[in-house]
MARBA-3410 file (N, C-alpha, C, O; in Angstrom, 1 decimal):
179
-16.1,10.0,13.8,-15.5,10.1,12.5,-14.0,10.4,12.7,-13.6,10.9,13.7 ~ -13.2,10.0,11.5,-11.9,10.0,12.0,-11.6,11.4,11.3,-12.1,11.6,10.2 ~ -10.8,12.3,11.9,-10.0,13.3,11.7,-9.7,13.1,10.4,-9.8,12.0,10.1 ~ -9.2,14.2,9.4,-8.7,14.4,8.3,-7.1,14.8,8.6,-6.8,15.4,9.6 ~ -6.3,14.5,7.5,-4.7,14.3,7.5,-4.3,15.9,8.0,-3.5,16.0,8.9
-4.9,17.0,7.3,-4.6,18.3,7.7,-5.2,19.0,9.1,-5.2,20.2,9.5 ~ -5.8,17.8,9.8,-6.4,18.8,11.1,-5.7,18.9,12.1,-6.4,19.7,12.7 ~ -4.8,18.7,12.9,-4.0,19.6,14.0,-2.4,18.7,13.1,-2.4,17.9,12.2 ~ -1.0,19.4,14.0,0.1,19.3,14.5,0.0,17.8,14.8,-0.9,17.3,15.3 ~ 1.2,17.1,14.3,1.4,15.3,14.9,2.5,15.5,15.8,3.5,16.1,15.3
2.5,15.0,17.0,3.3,14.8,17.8,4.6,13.5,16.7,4.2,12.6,16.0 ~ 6.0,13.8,17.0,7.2,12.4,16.1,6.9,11.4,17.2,6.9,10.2,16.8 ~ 6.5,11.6,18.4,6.7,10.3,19.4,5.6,9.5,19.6,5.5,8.6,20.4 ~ 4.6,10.1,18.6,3.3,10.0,19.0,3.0,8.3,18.4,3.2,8.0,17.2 ~ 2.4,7.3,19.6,2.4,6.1,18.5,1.5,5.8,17.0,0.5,6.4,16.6
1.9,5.0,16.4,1.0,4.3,14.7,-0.1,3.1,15.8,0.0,2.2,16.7 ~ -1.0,3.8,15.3,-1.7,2.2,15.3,-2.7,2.1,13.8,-3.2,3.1,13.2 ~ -2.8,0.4,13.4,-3.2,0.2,12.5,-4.4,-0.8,12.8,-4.6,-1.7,13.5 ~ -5.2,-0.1,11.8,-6.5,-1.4,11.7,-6.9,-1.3,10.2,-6.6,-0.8,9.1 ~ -8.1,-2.4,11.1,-9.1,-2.0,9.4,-9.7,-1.4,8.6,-10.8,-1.6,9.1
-9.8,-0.8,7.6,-10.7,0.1,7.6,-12.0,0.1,7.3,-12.0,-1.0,6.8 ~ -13.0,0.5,7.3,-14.5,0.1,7.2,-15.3,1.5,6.2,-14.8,2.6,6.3 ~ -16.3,1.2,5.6,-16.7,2.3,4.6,-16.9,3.6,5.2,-17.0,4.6,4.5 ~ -16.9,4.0,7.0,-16.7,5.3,7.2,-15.7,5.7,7.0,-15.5,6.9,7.2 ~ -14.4,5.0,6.4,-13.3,5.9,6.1,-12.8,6.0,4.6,-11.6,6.2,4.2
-13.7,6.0,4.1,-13.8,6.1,2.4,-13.6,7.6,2.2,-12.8,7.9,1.3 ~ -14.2,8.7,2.9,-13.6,9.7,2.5,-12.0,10.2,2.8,-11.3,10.8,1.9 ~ -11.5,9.7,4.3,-10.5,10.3,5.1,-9.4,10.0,4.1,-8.6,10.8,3.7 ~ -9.5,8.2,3.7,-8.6,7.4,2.8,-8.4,8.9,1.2,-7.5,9.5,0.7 ~ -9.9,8.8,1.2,-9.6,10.0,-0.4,-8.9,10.9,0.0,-7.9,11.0,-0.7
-9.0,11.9,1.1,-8.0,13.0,1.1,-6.8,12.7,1.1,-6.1,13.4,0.5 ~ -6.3,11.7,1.8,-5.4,10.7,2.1,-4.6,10.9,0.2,-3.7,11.6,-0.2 ~ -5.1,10.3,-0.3,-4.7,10.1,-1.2,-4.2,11.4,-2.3,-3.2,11.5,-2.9 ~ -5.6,12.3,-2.3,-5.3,13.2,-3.1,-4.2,14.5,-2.2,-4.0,15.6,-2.8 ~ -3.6,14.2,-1.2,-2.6,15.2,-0.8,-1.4,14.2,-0.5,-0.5,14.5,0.2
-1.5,12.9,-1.2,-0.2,12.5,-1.8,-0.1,12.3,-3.2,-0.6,11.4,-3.8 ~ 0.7,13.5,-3.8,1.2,13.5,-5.3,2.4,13.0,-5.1,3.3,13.2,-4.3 ~ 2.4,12.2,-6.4,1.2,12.4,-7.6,1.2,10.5,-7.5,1.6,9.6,-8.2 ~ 0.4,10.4,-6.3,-0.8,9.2,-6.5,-1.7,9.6,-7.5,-2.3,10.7,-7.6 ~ -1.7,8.1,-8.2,-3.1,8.4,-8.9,-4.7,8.2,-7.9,-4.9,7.3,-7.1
-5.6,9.4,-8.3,-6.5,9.4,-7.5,-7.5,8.7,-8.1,-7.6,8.6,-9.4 ~ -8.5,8.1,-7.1,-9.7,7.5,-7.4,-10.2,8.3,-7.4,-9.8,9.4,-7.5 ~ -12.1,7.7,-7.4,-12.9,8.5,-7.0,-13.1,8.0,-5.6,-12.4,7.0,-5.2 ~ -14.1,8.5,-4.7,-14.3,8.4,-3.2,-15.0,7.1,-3.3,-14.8,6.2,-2.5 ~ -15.8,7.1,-4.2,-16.6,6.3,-4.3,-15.6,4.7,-4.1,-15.8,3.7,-3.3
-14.8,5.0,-5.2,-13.5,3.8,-5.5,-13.1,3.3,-3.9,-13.1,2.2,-3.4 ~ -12.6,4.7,-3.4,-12.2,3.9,-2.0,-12.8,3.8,-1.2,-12.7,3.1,-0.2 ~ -14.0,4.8,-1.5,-15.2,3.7,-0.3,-15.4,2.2,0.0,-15.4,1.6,1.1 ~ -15.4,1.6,-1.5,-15.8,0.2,-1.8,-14.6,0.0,-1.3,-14.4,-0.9,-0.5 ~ -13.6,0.7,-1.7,-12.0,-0.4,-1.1,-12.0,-0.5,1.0,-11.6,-1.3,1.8
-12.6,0.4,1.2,-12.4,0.1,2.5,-13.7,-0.5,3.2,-13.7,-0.9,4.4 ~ -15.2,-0.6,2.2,-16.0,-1.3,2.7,-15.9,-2.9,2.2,-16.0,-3.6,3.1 ~ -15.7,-3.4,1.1,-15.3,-4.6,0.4,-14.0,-5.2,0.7,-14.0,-6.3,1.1 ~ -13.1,-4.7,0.5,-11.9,-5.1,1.0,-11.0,-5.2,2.0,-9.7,-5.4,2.0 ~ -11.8,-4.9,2.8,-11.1,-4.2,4.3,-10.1,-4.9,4.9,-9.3,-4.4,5.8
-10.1,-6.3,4.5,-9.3,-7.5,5.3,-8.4,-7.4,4.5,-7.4,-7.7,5.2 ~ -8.0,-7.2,3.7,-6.5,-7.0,2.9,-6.2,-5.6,2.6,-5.6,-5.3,1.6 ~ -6.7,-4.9,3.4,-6.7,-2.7,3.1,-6.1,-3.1,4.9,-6.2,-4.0,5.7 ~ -5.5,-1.5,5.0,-5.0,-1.1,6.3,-4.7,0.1,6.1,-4.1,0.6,5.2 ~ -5.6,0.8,7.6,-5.2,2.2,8.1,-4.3,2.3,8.8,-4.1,1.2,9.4
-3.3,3.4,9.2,-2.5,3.9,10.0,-3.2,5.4,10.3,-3.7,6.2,9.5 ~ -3.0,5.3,11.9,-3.3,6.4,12.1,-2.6,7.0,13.3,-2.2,6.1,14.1 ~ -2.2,8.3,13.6,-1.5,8.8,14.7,-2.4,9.7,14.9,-3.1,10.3,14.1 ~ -2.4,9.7,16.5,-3.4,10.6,17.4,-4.7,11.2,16.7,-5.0,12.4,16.7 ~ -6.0,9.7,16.0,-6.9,9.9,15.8,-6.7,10.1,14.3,-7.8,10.1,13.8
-5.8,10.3,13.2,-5.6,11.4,12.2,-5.2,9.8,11.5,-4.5,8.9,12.0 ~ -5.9,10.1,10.1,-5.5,8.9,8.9,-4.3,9.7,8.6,-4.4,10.9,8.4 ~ -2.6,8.9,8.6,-1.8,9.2,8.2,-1.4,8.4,6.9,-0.9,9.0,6.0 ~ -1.7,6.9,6.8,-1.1,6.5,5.7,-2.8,5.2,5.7,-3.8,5.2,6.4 ~ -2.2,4.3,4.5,-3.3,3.5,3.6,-2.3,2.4,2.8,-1.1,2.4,2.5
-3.2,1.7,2.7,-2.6,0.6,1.9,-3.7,-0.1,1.1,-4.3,-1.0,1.6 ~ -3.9,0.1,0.1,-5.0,-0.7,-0.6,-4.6,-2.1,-1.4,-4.1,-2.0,-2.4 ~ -5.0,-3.4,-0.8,-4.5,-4.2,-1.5,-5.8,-5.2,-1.8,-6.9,-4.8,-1.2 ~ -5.8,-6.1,-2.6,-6.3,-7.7,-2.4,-5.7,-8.8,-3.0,-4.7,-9.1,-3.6 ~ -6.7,-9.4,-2.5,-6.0,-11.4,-3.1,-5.9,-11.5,-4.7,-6.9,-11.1,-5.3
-5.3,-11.7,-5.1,-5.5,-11.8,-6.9,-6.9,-12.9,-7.3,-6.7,-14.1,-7.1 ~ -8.1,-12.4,-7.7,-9.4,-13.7,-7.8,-8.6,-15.4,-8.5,-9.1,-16.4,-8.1 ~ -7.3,-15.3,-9.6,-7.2,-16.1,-10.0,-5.8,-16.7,-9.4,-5.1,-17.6,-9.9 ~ -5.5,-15.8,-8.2,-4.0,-16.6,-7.7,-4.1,-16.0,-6.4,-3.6,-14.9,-6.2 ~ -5.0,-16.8,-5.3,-5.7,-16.1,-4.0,-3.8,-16.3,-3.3,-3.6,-15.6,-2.3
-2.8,-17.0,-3.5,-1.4,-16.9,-3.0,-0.8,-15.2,-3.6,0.4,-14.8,-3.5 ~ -1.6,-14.7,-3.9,-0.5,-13.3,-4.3,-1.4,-12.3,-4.0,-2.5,-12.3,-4.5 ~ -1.0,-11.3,-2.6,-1.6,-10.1,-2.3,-0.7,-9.0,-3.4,0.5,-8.9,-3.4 ~ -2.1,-8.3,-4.3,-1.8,-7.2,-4.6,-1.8,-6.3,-4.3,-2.8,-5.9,-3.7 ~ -0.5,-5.2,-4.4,-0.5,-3.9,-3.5,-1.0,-3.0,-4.6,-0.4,-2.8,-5.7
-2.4,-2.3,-4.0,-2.7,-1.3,-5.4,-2.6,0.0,-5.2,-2.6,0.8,-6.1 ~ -2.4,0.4,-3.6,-1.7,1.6,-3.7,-1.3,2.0,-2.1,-2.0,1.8,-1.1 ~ -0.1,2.7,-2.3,0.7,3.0,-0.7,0.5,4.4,-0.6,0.8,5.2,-1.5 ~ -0.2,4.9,0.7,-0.3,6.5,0.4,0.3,6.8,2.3,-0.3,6.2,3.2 ~ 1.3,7.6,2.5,2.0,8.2,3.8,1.9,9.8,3.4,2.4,10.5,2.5
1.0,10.1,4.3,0.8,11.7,4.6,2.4,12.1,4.9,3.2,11.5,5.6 ~ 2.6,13.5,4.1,4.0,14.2,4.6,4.2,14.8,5.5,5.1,15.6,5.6 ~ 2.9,14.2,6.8,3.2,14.7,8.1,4.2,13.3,8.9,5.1,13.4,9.8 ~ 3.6,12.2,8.3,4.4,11.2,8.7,5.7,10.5,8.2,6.2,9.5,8.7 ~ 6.0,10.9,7.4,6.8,10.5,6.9,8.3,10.2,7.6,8.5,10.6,8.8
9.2,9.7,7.2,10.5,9.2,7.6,10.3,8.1,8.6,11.4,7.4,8.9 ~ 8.9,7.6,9.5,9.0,6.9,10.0,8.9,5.2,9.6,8.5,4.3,10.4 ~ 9.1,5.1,8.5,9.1,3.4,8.4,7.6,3.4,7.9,7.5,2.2,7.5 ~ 6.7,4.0,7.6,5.2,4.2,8.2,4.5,2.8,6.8,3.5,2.1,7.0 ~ 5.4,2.9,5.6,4.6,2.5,4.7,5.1,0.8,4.8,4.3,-0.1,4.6
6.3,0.7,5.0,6.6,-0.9,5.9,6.1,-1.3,6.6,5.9,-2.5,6.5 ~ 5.7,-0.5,7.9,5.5,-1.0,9.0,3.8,-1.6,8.8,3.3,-2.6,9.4 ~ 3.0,-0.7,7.5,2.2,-1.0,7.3,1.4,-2.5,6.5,0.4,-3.1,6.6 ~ 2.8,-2.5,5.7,2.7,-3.8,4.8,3.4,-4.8,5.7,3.5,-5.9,5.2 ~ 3.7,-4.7,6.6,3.9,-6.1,7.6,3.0,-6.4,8.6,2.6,-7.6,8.9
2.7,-5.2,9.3,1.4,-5.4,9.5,0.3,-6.2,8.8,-0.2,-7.2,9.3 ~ 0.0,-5.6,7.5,-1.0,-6.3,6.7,-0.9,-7.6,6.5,-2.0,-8.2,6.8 ~ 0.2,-8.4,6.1,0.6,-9.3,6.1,0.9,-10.5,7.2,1.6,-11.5,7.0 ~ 0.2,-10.2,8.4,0.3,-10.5,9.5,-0.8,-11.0,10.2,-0.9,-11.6,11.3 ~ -2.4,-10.0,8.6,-3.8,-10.6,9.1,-3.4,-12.2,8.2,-2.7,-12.7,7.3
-4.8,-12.6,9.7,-5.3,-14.0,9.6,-5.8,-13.8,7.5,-5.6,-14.6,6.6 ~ -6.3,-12.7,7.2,-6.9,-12.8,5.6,-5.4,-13.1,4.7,-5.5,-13.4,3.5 ~ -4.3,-13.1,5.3,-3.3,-13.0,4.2,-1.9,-13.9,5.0,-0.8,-13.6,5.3 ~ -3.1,-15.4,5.4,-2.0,-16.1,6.2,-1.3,-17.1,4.7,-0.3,-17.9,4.8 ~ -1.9,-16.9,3.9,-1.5,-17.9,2.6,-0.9,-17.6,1.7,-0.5,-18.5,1.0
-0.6,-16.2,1.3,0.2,-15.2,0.5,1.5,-15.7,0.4,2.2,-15.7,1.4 ~ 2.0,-16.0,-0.6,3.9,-16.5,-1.3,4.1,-15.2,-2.0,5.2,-14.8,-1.8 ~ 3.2,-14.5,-2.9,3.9,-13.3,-3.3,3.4,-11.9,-2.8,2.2,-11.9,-2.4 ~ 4.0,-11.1,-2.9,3.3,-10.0,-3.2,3.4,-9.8,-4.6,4.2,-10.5,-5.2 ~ 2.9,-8.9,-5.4,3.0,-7.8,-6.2,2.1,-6.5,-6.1,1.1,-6.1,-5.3
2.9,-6.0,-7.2,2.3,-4.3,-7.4,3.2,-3.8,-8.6,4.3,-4.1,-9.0 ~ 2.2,-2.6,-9.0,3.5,-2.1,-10.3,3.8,-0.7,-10.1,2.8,0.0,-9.7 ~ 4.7,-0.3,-10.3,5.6,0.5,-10.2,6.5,1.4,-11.3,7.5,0.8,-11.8 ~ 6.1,2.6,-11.6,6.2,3.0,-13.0,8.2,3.6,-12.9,8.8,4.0,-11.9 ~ 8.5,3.6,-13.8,10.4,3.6,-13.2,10.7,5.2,-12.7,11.9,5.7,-12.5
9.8,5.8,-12.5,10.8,7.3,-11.9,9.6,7.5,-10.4,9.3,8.6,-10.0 ~ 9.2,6.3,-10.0,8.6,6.3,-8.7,10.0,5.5,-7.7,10.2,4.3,-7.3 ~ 10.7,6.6,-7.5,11.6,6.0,-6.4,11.2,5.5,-5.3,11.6,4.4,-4.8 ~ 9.8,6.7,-4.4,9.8,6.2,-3.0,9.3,4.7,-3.1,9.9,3.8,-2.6 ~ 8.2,4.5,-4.0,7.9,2.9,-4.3,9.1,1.8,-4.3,9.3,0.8,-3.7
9.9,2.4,-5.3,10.9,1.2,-5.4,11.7,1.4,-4.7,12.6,0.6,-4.9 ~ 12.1,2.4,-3.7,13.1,2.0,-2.2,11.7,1.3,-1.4,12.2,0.4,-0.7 ~ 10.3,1.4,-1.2,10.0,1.0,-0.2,9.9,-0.7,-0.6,9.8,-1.5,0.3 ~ 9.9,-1.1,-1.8,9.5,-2.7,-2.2,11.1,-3.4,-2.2,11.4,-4.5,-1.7 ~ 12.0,-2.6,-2.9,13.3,-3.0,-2.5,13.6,-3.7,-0.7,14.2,-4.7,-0.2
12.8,-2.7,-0.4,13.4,-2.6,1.3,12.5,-3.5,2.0,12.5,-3.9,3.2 ~ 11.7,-3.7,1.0,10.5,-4.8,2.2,11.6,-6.1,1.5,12.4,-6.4,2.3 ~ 11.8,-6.7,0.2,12.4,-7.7,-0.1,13.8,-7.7,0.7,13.9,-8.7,1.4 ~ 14.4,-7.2,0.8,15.6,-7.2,1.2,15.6,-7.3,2.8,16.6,-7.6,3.4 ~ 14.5,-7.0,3.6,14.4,-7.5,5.2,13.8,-8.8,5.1,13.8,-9.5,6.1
13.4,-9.2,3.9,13.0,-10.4,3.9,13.7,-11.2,3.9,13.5,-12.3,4.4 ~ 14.7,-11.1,3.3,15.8,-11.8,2.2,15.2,-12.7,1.4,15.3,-13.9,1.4 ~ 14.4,-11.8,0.5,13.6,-12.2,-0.9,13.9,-11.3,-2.0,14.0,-10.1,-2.2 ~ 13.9,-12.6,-2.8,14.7,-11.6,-4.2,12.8,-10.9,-4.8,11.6,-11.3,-4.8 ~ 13.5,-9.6,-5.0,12.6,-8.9,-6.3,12.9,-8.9,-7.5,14.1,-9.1,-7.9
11.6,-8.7,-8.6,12.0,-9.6,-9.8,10.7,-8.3,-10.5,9.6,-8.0,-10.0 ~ 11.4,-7.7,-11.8,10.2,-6.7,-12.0,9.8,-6.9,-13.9,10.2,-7.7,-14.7 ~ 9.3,-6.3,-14.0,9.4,-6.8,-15.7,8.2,-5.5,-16.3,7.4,-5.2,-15.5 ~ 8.3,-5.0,-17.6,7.2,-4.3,-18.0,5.8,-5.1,-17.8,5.6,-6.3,-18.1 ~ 4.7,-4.0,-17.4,3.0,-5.3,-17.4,2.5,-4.4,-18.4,2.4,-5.0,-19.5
1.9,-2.7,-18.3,1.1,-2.1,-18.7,1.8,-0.8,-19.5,2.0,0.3,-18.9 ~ 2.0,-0.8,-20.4,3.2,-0.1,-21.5,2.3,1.1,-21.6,1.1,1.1,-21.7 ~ 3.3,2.4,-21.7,2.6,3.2,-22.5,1.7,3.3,-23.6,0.5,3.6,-23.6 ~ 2.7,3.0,-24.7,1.4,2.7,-25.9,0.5,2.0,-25.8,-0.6,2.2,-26.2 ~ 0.9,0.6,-25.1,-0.2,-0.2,-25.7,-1.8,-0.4,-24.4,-2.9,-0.8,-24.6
-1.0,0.2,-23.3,-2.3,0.4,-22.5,-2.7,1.7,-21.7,-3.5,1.7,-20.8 ~ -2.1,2.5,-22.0,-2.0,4.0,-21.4,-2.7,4.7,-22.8,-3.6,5.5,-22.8 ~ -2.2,4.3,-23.7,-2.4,5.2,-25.2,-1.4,6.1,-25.0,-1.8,7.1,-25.5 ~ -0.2,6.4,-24.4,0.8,7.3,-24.4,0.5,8.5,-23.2,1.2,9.6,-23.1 ~ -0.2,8.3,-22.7,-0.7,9.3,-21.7,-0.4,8.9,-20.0,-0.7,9.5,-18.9
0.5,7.6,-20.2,0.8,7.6,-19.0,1.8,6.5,-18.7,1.7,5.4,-19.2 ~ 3.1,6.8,-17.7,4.3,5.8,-17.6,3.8,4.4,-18.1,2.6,4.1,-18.0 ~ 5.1,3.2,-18.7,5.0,1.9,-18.1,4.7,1.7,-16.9,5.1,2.5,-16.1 ~ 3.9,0.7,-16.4,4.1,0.4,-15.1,4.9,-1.4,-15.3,4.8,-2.4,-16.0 ~ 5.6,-1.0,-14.4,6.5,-2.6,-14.2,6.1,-3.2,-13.3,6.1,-2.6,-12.2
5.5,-4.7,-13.5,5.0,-5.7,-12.7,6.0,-5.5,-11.2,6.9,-4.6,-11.4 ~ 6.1,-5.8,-10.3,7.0,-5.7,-9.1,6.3,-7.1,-8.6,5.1,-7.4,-8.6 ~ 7.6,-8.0,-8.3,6.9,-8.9,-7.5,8.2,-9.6,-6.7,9.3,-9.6,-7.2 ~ 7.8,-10.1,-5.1,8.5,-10.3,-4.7,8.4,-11.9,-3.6,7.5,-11.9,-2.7 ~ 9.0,-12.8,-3.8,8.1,-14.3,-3.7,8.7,-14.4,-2.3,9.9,-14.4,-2.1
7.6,-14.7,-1.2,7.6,-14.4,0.1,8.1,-16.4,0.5,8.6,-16.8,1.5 ~ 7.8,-17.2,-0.8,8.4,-18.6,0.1,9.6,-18.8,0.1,10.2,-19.8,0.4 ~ 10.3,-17.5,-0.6,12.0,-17.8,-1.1,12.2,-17.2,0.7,12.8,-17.8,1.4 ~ 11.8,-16.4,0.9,11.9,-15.6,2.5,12.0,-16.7,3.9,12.9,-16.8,4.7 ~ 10.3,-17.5,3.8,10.3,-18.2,4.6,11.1,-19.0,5.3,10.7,-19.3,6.4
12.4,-19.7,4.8,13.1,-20.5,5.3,14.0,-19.4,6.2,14.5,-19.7,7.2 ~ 14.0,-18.5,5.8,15.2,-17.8,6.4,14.8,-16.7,7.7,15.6,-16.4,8.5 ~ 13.5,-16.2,7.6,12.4,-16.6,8.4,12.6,-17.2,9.6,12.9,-16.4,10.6 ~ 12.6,-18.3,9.7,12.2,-19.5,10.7,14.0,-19.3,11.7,14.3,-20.1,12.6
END
């Protein structure tokens, strides 16, 4: 079983490695999550199925045994060209290292997401670390980002919770430049 985010000291030099994850890490991914605020949390349950169902477009990071960060994504069912990012979570033991890029290029790199032109994900406007890290993935790309209101407070929160702004970033404007 893999280590929980709070169990020893992380070495900075210590290497990332990333895989898949599989439904034994449905809990690690939850703590994972709920000691990064203010992610919205699932239930365990939620990320069970995310790391037992989805696992080919989901990615663990881990340093010395210990889930440090997560990436929950999939194919959109009605536009299998667009991986959705549904949520980026970097333990604040890891942080400053690149950890949540290094992870979405990674991801992007499986054989499951050799056909992807966009990404998206949404992004509510006073989530900075999000929008320096999607900024920053477009811009090593040299792909424009492009964002727009999706899910409005009133009309789909009932007022209880930010806009989220579509984020999308089209990976075939990248490719030529790329090459």
């Amino acid at each position: 079983m893999v280590e929980t985010i709070e169990a020893k000291p992380l070495s900075r030099t210590a290497p990332i490695t990333f895989r898949r994850p599989t439904g034994a890490d449905g809990e690690a991914v939850w703590a994972l999550i709920r000691a990064c605020k203010p992610l919205d949390e699932n239930s365990l349950y939620c990320n069970l199925i995310q790391c037992d169902h989805f696992g080919d477009t989901c990615i663990l990071a881990e340093i010395e045994g210990q889930v440090v960060g997560w990436i929950s994504a999939y194919l959109l069912p009605s536009d299998p060209e667009t991986l959705f990012i549904w949520q980026v979570a970097v333990s604040g033991r890891a942080r400053g290292r690149g950890l949540g890029r290094k992870m979405l290029f990674a991801l992007l790199e499986r054989d499951a997401c050799a056909g992807v032109m966009r990404l998206q994900t949404t992004i509510t406007p006073d989530n900075d670390a999000s929008w320096g890290l999607f900024r920053g993935v477009a811009r090593r790309l040299g792909a424009r980002l492009t964002d727009k209101p999706h899910f409005t407070r009133d009309d789909h929160f009932g007022g209880r919770h930010a806009t989220e702004h579509m984020v999308t970033i089209r990976l075939a404007e990248a490719l030529p430049l790329a090459a």
